[in-house]
N, CA, C and O atoms as a Maestro MAE file, in Angstrom:
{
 s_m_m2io_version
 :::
 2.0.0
}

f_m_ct {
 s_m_title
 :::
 protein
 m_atom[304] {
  # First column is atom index #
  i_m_mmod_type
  r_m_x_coord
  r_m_y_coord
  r_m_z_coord
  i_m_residue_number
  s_m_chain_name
  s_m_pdb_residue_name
  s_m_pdb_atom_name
  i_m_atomic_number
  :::
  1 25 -60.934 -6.699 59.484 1 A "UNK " " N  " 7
  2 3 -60.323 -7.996 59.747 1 A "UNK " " CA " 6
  3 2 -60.666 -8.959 58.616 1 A "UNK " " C  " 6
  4 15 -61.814 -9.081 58.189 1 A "UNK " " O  " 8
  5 25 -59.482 -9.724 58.093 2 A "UNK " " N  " 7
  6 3 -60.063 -11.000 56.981 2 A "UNK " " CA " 6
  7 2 -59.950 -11.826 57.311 2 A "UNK " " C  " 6
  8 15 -58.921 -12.273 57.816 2 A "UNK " " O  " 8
  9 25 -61.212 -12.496 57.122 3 A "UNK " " N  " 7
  10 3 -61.924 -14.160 57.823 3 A "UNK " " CA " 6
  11 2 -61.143 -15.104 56.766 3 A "UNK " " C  " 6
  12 15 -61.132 -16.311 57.009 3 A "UNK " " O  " 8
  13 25 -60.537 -14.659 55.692 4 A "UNK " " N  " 7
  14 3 -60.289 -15.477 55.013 4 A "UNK " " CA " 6
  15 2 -59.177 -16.485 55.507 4 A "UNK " " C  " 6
  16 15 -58.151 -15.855 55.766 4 A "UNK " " O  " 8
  17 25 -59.048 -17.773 55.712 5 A "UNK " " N  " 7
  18 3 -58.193 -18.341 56.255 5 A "UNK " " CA " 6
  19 2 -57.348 -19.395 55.289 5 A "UNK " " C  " 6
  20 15 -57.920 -20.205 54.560 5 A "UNK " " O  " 8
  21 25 -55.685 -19.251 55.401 6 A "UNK " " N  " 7
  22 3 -54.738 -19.169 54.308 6 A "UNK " " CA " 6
  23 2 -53.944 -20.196 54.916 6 A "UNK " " C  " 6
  24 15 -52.908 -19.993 55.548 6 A "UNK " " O  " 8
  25 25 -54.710 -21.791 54.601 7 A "UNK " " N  " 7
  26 3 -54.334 -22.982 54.873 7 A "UNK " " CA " 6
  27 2 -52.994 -23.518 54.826 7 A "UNK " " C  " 6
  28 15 -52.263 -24.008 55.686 7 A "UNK " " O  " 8
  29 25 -52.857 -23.272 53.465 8 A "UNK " " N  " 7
  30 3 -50.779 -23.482 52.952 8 A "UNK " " CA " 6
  31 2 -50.305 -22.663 54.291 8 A "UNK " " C  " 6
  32 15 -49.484 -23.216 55.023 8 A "UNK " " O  " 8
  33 25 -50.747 -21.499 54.597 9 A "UNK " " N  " 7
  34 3 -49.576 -20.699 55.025 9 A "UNK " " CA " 6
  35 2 -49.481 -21.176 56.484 9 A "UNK " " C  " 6
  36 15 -48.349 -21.354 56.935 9 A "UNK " " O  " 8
  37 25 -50.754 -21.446 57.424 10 A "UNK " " N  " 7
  38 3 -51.278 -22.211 58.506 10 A "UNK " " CA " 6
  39 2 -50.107 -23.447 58.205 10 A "UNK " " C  " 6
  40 15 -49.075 -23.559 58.867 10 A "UNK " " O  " 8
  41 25 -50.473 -24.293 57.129 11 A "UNK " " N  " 7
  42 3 -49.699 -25.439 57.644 11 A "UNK " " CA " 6
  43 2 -48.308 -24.746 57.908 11 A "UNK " " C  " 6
  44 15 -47.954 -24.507 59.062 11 A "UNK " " O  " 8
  45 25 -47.502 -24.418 56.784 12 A "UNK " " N  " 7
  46 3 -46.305 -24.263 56.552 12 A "UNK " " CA " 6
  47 2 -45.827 -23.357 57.975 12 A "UNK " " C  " 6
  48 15 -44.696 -23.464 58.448 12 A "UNK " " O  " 8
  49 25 -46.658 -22.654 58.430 13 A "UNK " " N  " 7
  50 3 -46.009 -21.648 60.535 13 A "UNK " " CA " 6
  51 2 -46.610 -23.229 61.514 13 A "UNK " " C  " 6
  52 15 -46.381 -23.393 62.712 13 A "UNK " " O  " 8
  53 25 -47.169 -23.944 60.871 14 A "UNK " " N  " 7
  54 3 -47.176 -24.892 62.225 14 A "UNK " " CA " 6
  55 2 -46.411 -25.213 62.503 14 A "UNK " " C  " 6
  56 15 -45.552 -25.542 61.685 14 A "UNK " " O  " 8
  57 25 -46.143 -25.377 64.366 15 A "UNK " " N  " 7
  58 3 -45.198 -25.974 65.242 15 A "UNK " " CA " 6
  59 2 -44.898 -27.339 65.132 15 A "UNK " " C  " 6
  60 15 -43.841 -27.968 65.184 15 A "UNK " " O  " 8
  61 25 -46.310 -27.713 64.935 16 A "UNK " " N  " 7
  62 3 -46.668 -29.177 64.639 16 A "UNK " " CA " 6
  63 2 -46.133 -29.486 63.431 16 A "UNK " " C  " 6
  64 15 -45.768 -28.585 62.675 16 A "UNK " " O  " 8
  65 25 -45.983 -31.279 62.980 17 A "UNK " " N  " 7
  66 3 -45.536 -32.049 62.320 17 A "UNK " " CA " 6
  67 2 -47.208 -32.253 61.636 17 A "UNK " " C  " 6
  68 15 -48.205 -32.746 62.162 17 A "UNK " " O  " 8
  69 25 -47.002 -31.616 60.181 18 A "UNK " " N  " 7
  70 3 -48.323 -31.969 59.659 18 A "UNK " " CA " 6
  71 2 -48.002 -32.804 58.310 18 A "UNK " " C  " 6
  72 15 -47.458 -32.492 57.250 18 A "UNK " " O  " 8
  73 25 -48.523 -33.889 58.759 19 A "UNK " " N  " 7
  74 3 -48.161 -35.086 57.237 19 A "UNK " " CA " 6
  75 2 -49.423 -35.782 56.573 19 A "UNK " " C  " 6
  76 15 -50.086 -36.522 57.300 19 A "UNK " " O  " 8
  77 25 -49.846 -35.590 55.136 20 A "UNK " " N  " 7
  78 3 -51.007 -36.086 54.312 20 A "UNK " " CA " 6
  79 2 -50.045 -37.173 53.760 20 A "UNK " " C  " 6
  80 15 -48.847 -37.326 53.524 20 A "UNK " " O  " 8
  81 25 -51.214 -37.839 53.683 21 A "UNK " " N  " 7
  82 3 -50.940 -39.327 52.572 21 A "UNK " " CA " 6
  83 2 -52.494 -39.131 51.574 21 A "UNK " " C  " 6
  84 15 -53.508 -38.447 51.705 21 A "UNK " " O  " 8
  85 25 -51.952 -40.246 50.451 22 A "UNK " " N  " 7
  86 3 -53.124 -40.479 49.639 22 A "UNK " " CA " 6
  87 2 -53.721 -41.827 50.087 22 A "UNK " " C  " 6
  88 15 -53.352 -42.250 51.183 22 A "UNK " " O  " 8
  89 25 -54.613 -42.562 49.358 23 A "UNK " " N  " 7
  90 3 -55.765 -43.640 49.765 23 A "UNK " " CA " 6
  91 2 -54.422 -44.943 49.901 23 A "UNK " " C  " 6
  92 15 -54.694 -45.893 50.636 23 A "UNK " " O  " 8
  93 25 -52.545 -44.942 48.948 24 A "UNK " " N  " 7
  94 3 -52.207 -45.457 49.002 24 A "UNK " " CA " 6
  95 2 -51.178 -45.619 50.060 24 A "UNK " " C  " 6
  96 15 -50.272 -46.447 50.158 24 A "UNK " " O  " 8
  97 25 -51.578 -44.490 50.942 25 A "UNK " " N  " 7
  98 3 -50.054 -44.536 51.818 25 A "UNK " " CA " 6
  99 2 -49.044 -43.551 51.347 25 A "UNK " " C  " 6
  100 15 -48.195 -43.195 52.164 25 A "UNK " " O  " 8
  101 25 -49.014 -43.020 50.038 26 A "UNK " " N  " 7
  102 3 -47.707 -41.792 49.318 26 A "UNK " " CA " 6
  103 2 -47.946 -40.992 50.420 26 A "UNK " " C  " 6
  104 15 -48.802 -41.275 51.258 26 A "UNK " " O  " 8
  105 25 -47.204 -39.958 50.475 27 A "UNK " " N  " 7
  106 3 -46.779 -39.024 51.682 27 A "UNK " " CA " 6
  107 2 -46.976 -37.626 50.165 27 A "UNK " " C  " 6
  108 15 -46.174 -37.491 49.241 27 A "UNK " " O  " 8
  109 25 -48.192 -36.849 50.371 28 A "UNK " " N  " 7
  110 3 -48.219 -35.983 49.665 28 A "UNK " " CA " 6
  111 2 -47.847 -34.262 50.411 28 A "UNK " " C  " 6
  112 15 -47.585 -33.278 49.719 28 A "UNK " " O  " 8
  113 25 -47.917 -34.267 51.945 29 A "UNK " " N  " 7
  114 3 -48.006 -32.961 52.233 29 A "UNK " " CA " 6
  115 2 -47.054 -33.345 53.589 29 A "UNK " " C  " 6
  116 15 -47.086 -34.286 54.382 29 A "UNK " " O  " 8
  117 25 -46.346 -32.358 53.479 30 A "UNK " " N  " 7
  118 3 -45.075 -32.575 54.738 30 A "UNK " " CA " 6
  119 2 -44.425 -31.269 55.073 30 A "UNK " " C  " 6
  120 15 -43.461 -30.792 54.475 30 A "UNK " " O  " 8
  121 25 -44.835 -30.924 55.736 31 A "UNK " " N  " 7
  122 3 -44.499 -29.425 56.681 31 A "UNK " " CA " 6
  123 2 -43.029 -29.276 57.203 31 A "UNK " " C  " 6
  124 15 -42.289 -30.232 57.437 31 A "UNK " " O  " 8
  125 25 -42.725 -28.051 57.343 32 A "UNK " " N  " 7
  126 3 -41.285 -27.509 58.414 32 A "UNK " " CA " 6
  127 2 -41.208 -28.207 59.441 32 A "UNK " " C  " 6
  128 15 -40.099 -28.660 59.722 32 A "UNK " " O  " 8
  129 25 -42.134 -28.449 60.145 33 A "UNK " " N  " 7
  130 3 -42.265 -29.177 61.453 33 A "UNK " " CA " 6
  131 2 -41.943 -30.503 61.219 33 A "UNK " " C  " 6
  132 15 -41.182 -31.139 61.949 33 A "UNK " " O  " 8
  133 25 -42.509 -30.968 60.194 34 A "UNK " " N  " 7
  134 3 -42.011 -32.653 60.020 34 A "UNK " " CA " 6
  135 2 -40.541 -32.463 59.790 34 A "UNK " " C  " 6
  136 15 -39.675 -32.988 60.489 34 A "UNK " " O  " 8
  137 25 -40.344 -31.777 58.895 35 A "UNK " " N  " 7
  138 3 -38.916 -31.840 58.079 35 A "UNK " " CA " 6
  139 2 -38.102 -31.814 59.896 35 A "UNK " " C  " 6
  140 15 -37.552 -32.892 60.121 35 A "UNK " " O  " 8
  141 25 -38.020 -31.093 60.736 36 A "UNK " " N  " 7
  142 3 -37.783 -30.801 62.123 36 A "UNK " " CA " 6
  143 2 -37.584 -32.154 63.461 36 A "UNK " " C  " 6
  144 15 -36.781 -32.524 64.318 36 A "UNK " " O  " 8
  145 25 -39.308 -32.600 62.727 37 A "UNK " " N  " 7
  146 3 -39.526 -33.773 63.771 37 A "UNK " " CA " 6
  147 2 -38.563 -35.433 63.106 37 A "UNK " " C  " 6
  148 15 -37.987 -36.272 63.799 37 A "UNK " " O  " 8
  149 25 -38.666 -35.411 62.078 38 A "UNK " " N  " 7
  150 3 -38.027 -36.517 61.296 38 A "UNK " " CA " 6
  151 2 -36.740 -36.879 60.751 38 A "UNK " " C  " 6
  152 15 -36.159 -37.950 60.925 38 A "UNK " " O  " 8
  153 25 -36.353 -35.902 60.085 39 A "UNK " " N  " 7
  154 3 -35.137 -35.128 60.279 39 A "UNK " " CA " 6
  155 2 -35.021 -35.072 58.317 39 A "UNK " " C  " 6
  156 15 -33.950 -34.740 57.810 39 A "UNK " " O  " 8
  157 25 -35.874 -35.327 57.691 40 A "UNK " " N  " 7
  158 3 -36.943 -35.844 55.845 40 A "UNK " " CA " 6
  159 2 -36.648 -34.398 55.300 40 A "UNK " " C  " 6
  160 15 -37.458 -33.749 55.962 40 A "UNK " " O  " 8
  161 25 -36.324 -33.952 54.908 41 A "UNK " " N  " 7
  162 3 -37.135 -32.806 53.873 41 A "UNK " " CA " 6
  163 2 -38.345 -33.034 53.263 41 A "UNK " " C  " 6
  164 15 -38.900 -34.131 53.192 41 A "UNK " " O  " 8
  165 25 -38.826 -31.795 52.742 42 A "UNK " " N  " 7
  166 3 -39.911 -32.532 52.364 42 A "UNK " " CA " 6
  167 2 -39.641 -32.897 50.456 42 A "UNK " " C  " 6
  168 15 -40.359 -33.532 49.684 42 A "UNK " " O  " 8
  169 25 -38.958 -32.529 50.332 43 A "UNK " " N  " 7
  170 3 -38.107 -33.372 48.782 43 A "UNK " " CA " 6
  171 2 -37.689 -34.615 49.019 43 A "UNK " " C  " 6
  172 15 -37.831 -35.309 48.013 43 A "UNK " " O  " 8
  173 25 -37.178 -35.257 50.031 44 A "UNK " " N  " 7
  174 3 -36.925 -36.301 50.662 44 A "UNK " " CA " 6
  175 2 -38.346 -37.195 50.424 44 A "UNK " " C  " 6
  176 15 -38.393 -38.180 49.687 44 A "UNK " " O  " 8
  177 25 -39.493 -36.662 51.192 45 A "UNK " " N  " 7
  178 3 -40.395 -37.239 51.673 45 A "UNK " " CA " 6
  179 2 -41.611 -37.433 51.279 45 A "UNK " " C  " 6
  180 15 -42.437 -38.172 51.815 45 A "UNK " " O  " 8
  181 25 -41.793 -36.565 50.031 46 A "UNK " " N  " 7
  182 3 -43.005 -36.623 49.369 46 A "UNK " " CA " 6
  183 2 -42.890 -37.730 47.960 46 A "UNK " " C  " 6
  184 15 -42.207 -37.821 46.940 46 A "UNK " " O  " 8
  185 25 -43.609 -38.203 48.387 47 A "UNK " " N  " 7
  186 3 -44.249 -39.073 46.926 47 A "UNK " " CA " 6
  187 2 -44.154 -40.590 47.593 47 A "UNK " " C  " 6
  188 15 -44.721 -41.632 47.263 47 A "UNK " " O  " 8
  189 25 -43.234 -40.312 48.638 48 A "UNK " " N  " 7
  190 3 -42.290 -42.125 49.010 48 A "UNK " " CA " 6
  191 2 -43.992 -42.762 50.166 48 A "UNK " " C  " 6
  192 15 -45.061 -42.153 50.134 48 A "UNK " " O  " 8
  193 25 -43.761 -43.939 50.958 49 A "UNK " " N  " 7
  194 3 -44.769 -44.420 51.589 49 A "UNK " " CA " 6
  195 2 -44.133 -43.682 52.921 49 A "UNK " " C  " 6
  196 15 -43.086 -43.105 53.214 49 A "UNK " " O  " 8
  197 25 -45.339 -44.027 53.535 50 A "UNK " " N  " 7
  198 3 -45.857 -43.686 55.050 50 A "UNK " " CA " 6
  199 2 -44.223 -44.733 56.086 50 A "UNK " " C  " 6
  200 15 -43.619 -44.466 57.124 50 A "UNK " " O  " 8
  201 25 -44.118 -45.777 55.172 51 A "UNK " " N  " 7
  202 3 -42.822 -46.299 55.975 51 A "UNK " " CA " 6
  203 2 -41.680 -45.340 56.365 51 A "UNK " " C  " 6
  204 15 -40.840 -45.757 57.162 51 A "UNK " " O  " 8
  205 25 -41.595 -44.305 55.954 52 A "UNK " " N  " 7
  206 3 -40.306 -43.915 56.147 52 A "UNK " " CA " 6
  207 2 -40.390 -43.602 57.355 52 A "UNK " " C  " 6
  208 15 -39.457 -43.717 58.151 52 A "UNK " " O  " 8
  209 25 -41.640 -43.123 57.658 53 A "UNK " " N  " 7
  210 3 -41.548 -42.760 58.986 53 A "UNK " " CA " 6
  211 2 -42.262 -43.642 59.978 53 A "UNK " " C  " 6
  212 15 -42.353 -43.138 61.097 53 A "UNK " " O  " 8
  213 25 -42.796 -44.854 59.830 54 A "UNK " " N  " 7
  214 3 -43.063 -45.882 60.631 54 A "UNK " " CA " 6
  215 2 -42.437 -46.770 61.041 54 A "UNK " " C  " 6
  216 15 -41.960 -47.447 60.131 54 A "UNK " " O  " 8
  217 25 -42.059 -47.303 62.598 55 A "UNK " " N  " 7
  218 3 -41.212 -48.065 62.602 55 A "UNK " " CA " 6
  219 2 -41.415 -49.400 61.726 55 A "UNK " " C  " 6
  220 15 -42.551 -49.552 61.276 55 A "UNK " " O  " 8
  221 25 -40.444 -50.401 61.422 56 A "UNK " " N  " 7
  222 3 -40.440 -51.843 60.894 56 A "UNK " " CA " 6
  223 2 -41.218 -52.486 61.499 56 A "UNK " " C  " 6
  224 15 -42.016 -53.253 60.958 56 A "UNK " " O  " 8
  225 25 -41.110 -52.248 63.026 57 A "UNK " " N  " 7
  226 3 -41.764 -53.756 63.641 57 A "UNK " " CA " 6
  227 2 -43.270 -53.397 64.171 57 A "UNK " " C  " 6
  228 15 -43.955 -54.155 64.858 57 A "UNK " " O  " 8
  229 25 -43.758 -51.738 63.596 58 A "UNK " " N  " 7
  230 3 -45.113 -51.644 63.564 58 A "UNK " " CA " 6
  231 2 -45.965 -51.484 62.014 58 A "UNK " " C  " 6
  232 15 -47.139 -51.120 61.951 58 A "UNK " " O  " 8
  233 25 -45.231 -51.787 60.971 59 A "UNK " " N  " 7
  234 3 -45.496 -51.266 59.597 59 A "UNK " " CA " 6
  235 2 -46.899 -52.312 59.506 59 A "UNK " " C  " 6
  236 15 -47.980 -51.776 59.262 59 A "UNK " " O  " 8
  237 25 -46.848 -53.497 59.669 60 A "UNK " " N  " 7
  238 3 -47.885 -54.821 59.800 60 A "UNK " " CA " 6
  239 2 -49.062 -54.095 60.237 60 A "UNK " " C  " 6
  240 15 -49.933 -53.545 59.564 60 A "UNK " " O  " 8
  241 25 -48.931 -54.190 61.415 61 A "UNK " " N  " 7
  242 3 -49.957 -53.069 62.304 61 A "UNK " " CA " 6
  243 2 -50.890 -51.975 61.806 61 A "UNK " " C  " 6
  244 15 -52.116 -52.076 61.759 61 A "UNK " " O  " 8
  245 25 -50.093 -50.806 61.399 62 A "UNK " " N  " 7
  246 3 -50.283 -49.461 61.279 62 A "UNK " " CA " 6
  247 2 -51.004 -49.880 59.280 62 A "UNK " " C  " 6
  248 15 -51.904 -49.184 58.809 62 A "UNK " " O  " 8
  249 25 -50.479 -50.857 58.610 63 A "UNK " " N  " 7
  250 3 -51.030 -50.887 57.052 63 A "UNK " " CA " 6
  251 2 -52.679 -51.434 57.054 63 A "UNK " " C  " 6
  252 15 -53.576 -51.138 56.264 63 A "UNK " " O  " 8
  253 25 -52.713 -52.282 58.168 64 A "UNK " " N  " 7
  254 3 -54.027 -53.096 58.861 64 A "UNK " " CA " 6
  255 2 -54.601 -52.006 58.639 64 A "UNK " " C  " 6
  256 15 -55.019 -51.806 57.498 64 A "UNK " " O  " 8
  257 25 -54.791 -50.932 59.736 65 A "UNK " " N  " 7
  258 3 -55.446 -49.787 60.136 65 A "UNK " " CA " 6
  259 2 -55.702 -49.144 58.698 65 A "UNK " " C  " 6
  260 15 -56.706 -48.919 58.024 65 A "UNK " " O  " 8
  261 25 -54.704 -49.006 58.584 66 A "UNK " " N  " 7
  262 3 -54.688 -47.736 57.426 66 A "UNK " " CA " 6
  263 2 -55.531 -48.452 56.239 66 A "UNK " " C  " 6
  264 15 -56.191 -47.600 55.643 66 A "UNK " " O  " 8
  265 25 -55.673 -49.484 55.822 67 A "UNK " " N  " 7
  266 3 -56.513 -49.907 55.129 67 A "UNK " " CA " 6
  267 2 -57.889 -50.215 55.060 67 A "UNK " " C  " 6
  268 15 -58.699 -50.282 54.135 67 A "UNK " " O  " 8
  269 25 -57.962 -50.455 56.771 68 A "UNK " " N  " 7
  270 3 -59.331 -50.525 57.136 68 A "UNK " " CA " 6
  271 2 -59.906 -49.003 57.318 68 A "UNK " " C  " 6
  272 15 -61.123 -48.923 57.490 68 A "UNK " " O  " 8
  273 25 -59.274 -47.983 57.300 69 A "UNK " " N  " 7
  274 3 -59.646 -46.672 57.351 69 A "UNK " " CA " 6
  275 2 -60.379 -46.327 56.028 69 A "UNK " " C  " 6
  276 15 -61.581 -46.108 55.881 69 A "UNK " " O  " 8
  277 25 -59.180 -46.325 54.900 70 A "UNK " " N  " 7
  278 3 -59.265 -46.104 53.442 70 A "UNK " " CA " 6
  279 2 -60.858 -46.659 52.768 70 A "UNK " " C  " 6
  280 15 -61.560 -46.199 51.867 70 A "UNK " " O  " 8
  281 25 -61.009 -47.821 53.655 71 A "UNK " " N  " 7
  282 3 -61.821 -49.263 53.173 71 A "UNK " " CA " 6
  283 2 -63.315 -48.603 53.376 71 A "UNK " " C  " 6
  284 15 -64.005 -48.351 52.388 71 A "UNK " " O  " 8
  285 25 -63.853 -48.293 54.937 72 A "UNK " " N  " 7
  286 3 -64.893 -47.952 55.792 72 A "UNK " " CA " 6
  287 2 -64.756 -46.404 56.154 72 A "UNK " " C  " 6
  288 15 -65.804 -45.861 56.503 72 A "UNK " " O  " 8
  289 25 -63.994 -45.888 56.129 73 A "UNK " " N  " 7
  290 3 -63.898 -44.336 56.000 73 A "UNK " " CA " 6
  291 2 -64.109 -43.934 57.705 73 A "UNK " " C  " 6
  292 15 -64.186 -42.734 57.968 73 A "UNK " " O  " 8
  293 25 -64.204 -44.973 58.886 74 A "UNK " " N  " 7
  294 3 -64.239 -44.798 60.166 74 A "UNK " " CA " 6
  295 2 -62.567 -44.877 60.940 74 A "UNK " " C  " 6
  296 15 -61.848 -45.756 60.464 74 A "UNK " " O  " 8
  297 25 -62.191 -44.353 61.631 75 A "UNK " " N  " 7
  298 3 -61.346 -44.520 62.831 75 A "UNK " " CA " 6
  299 2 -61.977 -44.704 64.166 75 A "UNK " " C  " 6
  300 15 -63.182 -44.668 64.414 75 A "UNK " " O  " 8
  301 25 -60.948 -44.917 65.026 76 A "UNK " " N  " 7
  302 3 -61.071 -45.025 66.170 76 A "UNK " " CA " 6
  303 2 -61.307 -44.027 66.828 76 A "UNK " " C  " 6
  304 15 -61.444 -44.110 68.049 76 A "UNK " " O  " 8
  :::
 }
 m_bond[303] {
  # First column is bond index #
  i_m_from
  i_m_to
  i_m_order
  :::
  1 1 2 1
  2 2 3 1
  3 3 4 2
  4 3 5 1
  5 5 6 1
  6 6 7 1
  7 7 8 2
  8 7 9 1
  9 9 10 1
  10 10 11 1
  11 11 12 2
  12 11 13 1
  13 13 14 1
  14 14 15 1
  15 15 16 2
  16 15 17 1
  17 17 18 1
  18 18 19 1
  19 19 20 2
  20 19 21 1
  21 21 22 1
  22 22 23 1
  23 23 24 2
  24 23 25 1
  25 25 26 1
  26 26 27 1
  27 27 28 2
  28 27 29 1
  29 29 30 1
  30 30 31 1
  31 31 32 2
  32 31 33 1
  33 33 34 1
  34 34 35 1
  35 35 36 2
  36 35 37 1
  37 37 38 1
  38 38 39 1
  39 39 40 2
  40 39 41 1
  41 41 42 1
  42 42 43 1
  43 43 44 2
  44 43 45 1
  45 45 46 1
  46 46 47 1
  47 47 48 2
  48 47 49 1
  49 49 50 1
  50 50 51 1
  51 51 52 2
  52 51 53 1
  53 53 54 1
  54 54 55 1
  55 55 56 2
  56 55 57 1
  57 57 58 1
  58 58 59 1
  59 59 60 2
  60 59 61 1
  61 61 62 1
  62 62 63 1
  63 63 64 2
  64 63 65 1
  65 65 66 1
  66 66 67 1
  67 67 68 2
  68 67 69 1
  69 69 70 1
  70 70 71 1
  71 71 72 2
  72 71 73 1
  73 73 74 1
  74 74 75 1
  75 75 76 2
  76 75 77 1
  77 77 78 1
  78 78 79 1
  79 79 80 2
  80 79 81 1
  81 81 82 1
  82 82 83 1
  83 83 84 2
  84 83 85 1
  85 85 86 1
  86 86 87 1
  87 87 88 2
  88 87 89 1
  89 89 90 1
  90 90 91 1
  91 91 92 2
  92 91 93 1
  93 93 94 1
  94 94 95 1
  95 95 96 2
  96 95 97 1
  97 97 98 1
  98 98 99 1
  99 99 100 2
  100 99 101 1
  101 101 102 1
  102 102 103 1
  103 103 104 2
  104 103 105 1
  105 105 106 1
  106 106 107 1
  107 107 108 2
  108 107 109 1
  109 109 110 1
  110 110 111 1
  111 111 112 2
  112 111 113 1
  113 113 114 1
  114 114 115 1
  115 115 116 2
  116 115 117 1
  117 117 118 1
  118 118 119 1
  119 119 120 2
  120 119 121 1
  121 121 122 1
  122 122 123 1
  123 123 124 2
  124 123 125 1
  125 125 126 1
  126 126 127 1
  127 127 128 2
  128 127 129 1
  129 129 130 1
  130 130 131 1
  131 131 132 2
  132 131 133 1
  133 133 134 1
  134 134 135 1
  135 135 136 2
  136 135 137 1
  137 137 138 1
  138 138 139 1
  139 139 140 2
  140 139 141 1
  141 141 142 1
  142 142 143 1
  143 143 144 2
  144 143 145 1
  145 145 146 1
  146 146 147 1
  147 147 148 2
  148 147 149 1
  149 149 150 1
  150 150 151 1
  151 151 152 2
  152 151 153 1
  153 153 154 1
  154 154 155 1
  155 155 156 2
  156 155 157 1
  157 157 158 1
  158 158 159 1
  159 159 160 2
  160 159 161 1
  161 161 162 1
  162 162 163 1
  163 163 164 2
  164 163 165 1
  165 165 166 1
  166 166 167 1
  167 167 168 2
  168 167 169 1
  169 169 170 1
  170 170 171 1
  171 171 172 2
  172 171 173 1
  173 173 174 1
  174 174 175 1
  175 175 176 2
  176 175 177 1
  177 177 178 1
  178 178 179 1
  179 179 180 2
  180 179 181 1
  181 181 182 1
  182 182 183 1
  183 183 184 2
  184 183 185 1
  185 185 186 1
  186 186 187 1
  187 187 188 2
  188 187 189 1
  189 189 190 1
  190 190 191 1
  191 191 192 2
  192 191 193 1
  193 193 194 1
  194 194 195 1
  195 195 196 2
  196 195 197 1
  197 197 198 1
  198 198 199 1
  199 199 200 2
  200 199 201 1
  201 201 202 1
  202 202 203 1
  203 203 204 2
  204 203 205 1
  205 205 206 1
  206 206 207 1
  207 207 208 2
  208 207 209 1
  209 209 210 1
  210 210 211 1
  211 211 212 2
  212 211 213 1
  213 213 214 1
  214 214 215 1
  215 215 216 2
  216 215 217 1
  217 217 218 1
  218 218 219 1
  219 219 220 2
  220 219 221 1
  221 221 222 1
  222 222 223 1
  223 223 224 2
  224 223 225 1
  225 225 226 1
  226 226 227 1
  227 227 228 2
  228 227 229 1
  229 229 230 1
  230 230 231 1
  231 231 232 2
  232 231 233 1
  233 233 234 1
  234 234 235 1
  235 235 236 2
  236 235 237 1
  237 237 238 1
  238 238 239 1
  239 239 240 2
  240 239 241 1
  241 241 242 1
  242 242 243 1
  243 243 244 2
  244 243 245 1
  245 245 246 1
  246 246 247 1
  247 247 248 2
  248 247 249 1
  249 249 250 1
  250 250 251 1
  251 251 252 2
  252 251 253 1
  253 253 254 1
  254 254 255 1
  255 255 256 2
  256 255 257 1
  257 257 258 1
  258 258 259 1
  259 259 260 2
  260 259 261 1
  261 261 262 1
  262 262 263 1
  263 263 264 2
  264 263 265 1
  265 265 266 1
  266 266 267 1
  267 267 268 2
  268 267 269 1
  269 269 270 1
  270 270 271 1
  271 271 272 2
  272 271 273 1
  273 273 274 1
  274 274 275 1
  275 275 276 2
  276 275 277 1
  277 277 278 1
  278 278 279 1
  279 279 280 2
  280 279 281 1
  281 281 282 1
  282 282 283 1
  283 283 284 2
  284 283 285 1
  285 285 286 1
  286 286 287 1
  287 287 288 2
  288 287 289 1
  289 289 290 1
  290 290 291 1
  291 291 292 2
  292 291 293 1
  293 293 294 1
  294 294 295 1
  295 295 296 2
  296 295 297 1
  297 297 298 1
  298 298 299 1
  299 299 300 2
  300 299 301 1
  301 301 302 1
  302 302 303 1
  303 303 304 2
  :::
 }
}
């Protein structure tokens, strides 16, 4: 049996919607599942901000967080 475990390939069979950003918000890693859940490719979706997929009237909100994350390295 190999323990070795083959992350790309993990993300890329997830069911799940798996999405990375960098410290700025860019959208660097975007899975089948997103492309699925969003309706983005991930040519669409990589490089652009975290807005594309946040609503407008929570972007205020969600940049708060996300900065205070980036900032103190804690969540909720």
């Amino acid at each position: 049996m190999n323990s070795t475990l083959d992350l790309p390939s993990l993300v890329q069979a997830a069911g799940d919607a798996i999405i990375a950003a960098d410290t700025d918000g860019k959208i660097r890693l975007w899975n089948p599942a997103a492309e699925r859940m969003f309706g983005f490719t991930a040519e669409d979706a990589l490089g652009h901000s975290l807005d594309l997929i946040i609503p407008e009237r929570w972007r205020h909100r969600h940049w708060e967080g996300y900065q205070r994350v980036m900032r103190t390295g804690q969540t909720r």
